[in-house]
C-alpha positions as CSV (number, residue, x, y, z in Angstrom):
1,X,-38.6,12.0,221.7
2,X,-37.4,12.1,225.4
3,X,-38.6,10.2,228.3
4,X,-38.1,11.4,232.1
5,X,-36.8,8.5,234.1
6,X,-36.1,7.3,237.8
7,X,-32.5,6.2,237.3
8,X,-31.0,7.2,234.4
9,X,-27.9,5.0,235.3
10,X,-30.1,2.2,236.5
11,X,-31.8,2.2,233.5
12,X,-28.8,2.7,230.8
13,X,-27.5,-0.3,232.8
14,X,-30.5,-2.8,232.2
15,X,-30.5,-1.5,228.8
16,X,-27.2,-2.4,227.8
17,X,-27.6,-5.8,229.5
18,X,-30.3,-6.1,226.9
19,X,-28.5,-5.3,224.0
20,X,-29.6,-1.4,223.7
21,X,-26.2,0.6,222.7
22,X,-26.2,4.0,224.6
23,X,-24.7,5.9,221.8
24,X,-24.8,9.0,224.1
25,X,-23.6,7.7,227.9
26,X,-25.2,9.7,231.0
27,X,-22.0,11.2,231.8
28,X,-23.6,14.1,233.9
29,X,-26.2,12.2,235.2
30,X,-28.5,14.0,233.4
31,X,-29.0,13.0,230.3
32,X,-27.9,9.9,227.5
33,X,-28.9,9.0,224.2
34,X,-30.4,5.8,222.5
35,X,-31.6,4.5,219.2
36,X,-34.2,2.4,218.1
37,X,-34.0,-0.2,215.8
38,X,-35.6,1.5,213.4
39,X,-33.0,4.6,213.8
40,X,-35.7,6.9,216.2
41,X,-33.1,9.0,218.5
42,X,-34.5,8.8,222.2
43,X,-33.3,11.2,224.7
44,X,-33.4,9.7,228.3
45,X,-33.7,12.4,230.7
46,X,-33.0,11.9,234.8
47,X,-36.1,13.5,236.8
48,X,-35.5,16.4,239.2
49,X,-31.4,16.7,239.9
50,X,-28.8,15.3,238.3
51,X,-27.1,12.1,240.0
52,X,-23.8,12.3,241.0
53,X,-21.2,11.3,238.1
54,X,-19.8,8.0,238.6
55,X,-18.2,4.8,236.5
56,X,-18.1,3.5,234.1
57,X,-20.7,6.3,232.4
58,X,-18.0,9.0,232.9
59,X,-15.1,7.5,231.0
60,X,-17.7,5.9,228.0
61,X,-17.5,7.3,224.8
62,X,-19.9,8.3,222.4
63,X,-20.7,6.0,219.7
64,X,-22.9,6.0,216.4
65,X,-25.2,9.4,216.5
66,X,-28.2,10.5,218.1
């Protein structure tokens, strides 16, 4: 499942501040990786260009699987 979206980093962000782990970071500012509860893999995809690359998504690593 993948879901377009504003701001990827905005939304990774508010995520993360609400307990979501990004086990794939936007590093591109294109595209990240999160898991449901329930172990569903959503790809979070950033609408028309990618955002510039910027901290702290660059230097994140990966973590669990997606």
């Amino acid at each position: 499942m993948a879901y377009r979206v504003d701001d990827i980093y905005a939304l990774c962000e508010k995520l993360q501040a609400n307990g979501v782990t990004i086990n794939h970071p936007p590093w591109d500012g294109h595209m990240a990786f999160i898991k449901t509860p329930d172990g569903i893999s959503i790809e979070l995809l950033q609408k028309g260009d990618a955002l510039p690359v910027r901290e702290p998504w660059a230097s994140m690593e990966n973590v669990g699987s997606w």
